[in-house]
N, CA, C and O atoms as a DFTB+ gen file, in Angstrom:
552 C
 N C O
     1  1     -73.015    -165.146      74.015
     2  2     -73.410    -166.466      73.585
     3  2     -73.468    -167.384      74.791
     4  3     -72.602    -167.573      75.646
     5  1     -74.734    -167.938      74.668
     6  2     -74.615    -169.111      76.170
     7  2     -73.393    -170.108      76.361
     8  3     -72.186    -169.865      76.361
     9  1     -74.296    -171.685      76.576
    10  2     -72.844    -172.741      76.244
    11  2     -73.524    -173.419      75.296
    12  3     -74.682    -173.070      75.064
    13  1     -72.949    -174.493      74.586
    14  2     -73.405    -175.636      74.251
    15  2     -73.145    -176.310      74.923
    16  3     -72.202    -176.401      75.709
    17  1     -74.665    -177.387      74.516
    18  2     -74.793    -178.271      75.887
    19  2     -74.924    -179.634      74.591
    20  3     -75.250    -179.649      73.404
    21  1     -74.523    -180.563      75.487
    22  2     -74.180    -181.772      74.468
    23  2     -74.865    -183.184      75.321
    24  3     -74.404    -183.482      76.423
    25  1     -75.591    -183.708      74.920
    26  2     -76.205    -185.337      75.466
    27  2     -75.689    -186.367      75.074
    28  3     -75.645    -186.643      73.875
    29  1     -75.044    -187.374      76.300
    30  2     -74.371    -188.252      76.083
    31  2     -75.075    -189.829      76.370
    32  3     -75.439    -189.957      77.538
    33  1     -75.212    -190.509      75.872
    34  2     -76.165    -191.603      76.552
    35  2     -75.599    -192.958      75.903
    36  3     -75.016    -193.039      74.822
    37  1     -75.929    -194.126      76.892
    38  2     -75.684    -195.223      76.205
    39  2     -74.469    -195.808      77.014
    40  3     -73.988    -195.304      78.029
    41  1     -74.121    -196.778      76.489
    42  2     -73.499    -198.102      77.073
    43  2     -72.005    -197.018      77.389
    44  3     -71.570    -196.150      76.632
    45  1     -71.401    -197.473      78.887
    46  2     -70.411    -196.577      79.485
    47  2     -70.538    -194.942      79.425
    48  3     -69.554    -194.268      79.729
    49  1     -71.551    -194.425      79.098
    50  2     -71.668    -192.908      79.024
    51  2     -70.830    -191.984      79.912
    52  3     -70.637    -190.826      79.543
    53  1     -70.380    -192.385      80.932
    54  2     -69.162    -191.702      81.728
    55  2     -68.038    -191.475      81.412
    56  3     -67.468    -190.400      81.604
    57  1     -67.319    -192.951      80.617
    58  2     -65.951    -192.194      80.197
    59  2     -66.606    -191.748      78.791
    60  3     -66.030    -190.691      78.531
    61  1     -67.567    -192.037      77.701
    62  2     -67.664    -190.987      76.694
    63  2     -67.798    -189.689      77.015
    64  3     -66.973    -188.979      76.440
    65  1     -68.476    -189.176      77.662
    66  2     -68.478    -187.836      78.225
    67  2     -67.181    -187.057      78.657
    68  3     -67.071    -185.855      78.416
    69  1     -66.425    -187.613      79.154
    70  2     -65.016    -187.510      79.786
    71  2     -64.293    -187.727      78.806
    72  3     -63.277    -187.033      78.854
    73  1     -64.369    -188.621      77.600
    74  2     -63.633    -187.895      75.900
    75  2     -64.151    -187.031      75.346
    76  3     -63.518    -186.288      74.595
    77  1     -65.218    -186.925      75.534
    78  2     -65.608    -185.681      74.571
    79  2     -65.492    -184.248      75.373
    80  3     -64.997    -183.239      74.872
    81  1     -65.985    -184.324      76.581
    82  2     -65.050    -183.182      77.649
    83  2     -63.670    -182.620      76.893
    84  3     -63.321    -181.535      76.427
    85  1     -62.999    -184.119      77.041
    86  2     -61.518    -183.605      76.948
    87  2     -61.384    -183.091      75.208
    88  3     -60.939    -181.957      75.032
    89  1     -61.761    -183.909      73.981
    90  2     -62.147    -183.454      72.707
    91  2     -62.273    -181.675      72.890
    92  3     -61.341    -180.925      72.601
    93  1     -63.465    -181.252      73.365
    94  2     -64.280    -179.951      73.546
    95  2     -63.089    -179.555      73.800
    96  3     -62.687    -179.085      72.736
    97  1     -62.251    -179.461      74.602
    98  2     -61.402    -178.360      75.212
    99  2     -60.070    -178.473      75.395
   100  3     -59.374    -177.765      76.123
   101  1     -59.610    -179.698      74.480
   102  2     -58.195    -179.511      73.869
   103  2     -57.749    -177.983      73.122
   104  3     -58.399    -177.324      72.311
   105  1     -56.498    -177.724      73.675
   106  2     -56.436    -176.274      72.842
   107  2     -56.780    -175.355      73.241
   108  3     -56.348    -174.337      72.701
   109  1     -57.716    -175.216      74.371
   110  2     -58.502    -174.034      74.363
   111  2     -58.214    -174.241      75.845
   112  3     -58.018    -175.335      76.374
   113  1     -58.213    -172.773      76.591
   114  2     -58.542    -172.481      78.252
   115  2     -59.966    -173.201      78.760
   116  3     -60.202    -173.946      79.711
   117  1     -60.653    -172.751      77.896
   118  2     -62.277    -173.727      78.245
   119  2     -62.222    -174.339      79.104
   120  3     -61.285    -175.107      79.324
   121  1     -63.324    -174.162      79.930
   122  2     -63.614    -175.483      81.171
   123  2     -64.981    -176.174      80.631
   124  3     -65.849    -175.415      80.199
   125  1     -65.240    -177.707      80.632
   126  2     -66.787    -177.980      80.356
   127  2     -66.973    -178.370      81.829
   128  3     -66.144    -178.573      82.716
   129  1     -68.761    -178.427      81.815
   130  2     -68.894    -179.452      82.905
   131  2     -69.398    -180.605      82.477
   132  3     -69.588    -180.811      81.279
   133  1     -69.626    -181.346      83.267
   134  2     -70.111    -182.789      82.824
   135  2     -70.782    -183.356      84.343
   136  3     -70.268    -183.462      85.456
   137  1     -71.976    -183.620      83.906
   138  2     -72.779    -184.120      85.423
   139  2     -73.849    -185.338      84.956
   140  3     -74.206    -185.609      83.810
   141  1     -74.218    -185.943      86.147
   142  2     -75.477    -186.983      85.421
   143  2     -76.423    -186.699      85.368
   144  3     -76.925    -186.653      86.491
   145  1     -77.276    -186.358      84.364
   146  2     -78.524    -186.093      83.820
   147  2     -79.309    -185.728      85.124
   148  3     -79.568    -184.603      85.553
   149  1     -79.659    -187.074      85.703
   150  2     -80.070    -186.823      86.809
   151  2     -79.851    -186.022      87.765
   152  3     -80.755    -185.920      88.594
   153  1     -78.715    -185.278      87.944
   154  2     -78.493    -184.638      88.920
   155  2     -77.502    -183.075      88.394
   156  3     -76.528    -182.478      88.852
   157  1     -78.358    -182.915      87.282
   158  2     -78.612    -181.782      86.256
   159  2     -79.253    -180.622      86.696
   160  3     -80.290    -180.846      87.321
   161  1     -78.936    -179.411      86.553
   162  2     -79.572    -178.143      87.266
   163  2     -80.917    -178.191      85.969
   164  3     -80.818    -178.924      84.985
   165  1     -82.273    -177.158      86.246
   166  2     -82.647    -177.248      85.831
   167  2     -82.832    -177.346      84.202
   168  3     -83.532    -178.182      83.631
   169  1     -82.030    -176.283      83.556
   170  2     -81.148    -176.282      82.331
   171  2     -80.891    -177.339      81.902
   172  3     -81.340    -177.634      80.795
   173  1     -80.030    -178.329      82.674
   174  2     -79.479    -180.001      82.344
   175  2     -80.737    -180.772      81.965
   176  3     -80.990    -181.199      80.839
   177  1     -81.816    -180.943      83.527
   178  2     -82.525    -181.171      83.108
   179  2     -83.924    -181.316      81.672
   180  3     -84.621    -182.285      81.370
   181  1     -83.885    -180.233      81.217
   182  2     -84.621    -180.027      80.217
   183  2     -83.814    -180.403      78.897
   184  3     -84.415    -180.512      77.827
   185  1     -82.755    -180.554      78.972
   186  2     -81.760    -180.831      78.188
   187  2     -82.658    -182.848      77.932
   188  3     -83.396    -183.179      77.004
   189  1     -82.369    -183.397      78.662
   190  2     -82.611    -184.866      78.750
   191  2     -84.567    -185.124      78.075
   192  3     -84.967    -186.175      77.575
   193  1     -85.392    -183.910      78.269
   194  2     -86.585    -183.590      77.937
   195  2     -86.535    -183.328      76.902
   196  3     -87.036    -184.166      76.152
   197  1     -85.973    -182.154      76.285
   198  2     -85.905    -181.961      74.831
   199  2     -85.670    -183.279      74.447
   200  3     -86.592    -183.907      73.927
   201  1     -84.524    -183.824      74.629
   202  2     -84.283    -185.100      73.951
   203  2     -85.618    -186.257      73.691
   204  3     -85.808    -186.880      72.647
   205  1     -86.467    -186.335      74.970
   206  2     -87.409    -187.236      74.852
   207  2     -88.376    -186.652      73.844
   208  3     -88.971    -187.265      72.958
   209  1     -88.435    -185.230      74.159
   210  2     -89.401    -185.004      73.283
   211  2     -89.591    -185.165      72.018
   212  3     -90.677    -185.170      71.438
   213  1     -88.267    -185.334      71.449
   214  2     -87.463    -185.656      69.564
   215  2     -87.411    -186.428      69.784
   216  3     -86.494    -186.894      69.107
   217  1     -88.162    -187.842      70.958
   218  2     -88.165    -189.052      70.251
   219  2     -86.749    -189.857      70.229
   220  3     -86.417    -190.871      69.615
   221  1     -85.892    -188.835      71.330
   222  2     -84.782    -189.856      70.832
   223  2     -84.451    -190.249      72.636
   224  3     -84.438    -189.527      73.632
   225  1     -84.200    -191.813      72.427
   226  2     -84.005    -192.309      73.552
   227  2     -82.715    -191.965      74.608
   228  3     -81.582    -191.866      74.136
   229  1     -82.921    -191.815      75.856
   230  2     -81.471    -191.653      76.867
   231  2     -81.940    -192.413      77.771
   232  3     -82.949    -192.422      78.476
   233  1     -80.609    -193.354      77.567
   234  2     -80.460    -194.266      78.748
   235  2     -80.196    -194.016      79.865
   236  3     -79.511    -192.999      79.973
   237  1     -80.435    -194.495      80.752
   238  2     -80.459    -194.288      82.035
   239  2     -79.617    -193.449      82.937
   240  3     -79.922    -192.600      83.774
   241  1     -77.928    -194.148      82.341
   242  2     -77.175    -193.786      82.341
   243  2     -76.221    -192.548      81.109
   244  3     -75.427    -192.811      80.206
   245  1     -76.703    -191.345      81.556
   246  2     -77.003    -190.234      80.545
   247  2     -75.752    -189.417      81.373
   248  3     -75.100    -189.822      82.335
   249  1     -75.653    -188.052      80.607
   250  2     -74.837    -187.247      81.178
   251  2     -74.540    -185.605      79.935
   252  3     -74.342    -185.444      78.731
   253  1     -74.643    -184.939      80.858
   254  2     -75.079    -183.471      80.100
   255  2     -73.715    -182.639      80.296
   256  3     -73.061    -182.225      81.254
   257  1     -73.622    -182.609      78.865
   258  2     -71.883    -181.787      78.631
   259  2     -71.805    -180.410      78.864
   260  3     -72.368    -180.715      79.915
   261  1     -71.661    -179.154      78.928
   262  2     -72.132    -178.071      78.630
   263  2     -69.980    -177.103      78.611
   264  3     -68.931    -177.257      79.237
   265  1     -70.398    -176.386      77.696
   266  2     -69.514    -175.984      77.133
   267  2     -69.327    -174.313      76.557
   268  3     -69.871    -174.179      75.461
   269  1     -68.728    -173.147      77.033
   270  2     -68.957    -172.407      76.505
   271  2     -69.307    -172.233      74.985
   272  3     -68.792    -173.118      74.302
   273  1     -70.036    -171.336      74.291
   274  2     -70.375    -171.950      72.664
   275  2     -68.782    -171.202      72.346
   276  3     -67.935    -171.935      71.837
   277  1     -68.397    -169.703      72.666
   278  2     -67.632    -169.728      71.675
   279  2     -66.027    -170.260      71.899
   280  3     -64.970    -169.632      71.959
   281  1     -66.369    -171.840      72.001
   282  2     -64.946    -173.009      71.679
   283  2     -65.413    -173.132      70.257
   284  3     -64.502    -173.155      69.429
   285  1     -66.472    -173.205      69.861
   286  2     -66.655    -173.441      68.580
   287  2     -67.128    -172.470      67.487
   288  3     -66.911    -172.508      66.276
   289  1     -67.891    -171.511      68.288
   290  2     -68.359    -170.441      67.332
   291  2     -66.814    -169.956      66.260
   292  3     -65.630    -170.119      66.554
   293  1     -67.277    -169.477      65.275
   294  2     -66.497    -168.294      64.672
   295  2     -66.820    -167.213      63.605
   296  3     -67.624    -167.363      62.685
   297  1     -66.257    -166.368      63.795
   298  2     -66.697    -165.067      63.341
   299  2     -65.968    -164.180      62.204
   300  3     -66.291    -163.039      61.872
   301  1     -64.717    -165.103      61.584
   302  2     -64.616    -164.200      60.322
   303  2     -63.772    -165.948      59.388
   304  3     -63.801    -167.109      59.798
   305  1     -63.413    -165.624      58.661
   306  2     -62.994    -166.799      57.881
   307  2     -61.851    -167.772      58.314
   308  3     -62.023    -168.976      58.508
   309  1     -60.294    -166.902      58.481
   310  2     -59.953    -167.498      58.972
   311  2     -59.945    -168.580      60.641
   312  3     -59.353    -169.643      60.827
   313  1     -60.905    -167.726      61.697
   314  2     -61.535    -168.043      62.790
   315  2     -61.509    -169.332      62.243
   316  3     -60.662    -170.202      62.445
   317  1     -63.022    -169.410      61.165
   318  2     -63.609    -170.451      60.839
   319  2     -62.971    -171.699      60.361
   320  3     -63.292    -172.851      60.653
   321  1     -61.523    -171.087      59.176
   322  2     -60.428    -172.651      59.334
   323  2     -60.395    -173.174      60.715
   324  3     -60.703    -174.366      60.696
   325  1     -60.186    -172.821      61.698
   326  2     -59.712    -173.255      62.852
   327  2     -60.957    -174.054      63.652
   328  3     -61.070    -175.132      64.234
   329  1     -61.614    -173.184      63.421
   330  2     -62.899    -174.257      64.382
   331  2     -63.136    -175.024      63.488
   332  3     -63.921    -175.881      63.897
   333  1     -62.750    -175.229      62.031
   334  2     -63.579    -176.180      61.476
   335  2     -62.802    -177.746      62.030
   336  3     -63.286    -178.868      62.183
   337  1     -61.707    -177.325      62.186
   338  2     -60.408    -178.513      62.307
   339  2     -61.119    -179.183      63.870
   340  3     -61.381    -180.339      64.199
   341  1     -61.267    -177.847      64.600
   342  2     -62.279    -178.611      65.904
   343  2     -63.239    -179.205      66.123
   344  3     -63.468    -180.061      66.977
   345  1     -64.211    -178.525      64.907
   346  2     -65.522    -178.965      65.177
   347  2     -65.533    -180.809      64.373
   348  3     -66.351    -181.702      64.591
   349  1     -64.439    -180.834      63.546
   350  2     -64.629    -182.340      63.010
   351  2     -63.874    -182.999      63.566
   352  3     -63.752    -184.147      63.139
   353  1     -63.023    -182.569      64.775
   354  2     -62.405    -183.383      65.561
   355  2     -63.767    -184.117      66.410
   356  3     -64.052    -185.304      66.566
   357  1     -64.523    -182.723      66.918
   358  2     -65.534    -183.308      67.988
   359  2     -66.785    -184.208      67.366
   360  3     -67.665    -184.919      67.851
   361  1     -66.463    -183.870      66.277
   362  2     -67.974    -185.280      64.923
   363  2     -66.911    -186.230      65.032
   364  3     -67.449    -187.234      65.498
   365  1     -65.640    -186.472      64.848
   366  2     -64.892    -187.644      64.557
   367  2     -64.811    -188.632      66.114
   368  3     -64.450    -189.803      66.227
   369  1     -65.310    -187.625      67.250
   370  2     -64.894    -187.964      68.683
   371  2     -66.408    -188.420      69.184
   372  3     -66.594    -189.052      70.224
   373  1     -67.426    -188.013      68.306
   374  2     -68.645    -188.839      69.012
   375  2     -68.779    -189.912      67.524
   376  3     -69.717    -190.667      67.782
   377  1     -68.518    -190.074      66.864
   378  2     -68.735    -191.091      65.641
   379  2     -67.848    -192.403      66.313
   380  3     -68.174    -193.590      66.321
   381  1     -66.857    -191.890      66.763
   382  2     -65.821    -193.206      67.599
   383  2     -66.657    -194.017      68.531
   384  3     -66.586    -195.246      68.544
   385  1     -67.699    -193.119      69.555
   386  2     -67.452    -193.098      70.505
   387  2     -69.357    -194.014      70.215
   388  3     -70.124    -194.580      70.995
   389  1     -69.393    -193.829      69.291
   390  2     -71.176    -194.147      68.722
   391  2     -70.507    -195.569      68.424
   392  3     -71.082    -196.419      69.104
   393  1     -69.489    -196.116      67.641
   394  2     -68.992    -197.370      67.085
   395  2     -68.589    -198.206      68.064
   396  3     -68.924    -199.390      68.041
   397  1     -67.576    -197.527      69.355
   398  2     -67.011    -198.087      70.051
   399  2     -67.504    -198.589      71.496
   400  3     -67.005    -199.444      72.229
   401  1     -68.704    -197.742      71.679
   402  2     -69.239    -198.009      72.785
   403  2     -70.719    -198.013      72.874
   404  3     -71.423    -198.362      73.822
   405  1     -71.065    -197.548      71.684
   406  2     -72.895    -197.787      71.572
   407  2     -73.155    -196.343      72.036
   408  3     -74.353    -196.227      72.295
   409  1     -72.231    -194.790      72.308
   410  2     -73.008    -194.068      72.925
   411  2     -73.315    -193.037      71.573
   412  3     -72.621    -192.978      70.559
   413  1     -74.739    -192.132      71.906
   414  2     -74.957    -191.426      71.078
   415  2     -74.580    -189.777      71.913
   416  3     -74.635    -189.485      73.107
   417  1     -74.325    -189.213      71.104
   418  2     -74.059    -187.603      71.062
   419  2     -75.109    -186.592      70.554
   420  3     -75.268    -186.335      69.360
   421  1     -75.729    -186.106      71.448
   422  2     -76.501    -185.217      71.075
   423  2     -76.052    -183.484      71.318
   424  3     -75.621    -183.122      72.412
   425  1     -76.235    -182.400      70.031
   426  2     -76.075    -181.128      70.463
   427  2     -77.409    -180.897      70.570
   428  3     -78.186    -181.131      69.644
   429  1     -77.840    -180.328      71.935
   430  2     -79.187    -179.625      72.134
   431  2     -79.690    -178.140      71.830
   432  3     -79.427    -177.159      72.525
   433  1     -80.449    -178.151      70.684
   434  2     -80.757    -176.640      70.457
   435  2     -82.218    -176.494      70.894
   436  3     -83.172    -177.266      70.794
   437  1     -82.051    -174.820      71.597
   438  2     -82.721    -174.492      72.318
   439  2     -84.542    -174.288      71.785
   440  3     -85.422    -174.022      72.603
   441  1     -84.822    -174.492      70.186
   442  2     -85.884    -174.180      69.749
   443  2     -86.341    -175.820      69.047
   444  3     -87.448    -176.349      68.956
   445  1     -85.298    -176.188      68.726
   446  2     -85.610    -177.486      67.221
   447  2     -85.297    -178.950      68.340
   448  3     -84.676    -179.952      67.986
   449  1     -85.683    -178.810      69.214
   450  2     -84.629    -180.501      69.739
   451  2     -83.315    -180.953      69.696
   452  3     -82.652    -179.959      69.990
   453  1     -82.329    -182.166      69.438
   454  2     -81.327    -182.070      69.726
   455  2     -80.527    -182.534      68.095
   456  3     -81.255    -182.881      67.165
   457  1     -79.310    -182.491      67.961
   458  2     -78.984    -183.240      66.782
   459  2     -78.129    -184.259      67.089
   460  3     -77.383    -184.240      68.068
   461  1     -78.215    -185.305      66.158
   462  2     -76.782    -186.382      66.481
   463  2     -75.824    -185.808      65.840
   464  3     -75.917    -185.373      64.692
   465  1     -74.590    -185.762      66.726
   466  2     -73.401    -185.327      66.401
   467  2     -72.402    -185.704      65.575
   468  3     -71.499    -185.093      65.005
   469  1     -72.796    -187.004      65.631
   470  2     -72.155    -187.734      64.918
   471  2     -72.668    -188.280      63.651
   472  3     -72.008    -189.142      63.070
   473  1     -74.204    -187.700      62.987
   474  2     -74.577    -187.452      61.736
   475  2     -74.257    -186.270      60.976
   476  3     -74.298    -186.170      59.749
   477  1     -73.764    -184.915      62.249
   478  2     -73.811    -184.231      61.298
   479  2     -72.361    -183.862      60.170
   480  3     -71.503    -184.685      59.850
   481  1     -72.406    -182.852      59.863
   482  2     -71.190    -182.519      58.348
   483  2     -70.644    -181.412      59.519
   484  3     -71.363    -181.006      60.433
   485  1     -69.353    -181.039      59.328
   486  2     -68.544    -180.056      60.115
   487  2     -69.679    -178.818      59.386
   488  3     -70.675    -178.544      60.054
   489  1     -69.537    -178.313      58.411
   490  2     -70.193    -177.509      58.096
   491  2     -71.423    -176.628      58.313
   492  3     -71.695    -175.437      58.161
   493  1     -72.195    -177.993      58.834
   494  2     -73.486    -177.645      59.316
   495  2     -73.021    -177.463      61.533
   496  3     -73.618    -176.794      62.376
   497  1     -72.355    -177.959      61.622
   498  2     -72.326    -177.799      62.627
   499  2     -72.044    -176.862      63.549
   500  3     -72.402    -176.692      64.714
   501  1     -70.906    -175.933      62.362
   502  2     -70.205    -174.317      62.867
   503  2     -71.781    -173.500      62.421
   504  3     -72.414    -172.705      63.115
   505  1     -72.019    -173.862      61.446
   506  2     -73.464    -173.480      61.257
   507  2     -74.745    -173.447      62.585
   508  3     -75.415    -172.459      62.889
   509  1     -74.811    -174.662      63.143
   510  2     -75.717    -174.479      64.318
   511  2     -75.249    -173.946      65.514
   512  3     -75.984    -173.664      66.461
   513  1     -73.478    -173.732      65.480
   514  2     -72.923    -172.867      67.025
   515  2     -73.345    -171.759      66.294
   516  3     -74.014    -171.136      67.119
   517  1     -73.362    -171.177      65.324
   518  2     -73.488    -169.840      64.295
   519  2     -75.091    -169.264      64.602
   520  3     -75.349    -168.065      64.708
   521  1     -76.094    -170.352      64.718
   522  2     -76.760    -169.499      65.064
   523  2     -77.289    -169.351      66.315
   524  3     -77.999    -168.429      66.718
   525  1     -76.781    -170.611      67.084
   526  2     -76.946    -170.257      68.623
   527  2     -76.104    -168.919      69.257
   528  3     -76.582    -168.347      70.237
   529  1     -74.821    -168.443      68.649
   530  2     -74.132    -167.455      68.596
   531  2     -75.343    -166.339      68.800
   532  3     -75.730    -165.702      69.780
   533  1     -75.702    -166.396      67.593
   534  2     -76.266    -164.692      66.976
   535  2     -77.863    -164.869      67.928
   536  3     -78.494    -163.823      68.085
   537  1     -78.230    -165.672      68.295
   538  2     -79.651    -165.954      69.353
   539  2     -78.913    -165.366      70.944
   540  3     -79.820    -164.897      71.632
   541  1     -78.012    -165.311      71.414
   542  2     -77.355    -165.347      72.463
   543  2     -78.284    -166.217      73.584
   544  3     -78.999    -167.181      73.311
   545  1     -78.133    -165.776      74.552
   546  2     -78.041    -166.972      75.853
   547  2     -79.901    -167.165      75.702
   548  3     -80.779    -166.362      75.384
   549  1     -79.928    -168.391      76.036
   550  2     -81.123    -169.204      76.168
   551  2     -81.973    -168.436      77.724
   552  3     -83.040    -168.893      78.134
């Protein structure tokens, strides 16, 4: 499985990125990275493209999360209690972070554009590491 890669944009986007970093990989050995859009390997880059291309705006001040997927993937039921407790930590950690600072959270999938993170349901979300999982690396 590749990583998930996550778009951060909007008013202070540096320390949001740097909570949701730390969110992503509470608990876990995981390392993310976190860089500015701009100065994004090509991967990063296209990351900030997809986004334009769905129409959804990144401010200037942007920044591209990337994350092994399986912090969140899971693969039998109980797995799935556990990431679920994560994965709505990390919707509860960009919904804050959408209220508190104006920034939006995007997960970027590699075929459909990106989603807001903070619209989606935990459910659907182990759902979209689920099938970036079973697609393996981009």
């Amino acid at each position: 499985m590749g990583d998930l890669v996550f778009a951060v944009s909007g008013r202070d986007s540096a320390a949001a990125a740097d909570a949701l970093v730390a969110q992503l990989t509470e608990g876990t050995e995981a390392t993310a990275s976190c860089v500015a859009a701009e100065a994004a390997s090509d991967a990063g880059r296209r990351v900030v493209d997809l986004i334009a291309v769905a129409g959804l705006a990144m401010a200037v001040a942007s920044f591209v999360v990337s994350i092994p997927g399986a912090v969140l993937a899971s693969k039998d039921l109980i797995d799935r209690i556990g990431k679920r407790r994560k994965a709505q930590a990390v919707i509860d950690t960009a919904r804050r972070l959408h209220e508190e600072r104006a920034v939006d959270t995007y997960l970027v999938l590699p075929d459909s554009g990106a989603r807001r993170v903070d619209e989606l349901e935990v459910d659907r979300l182990l759902d979209l590491v689920a099938e970036l999982e079973t697609r393996g690396p981009a």
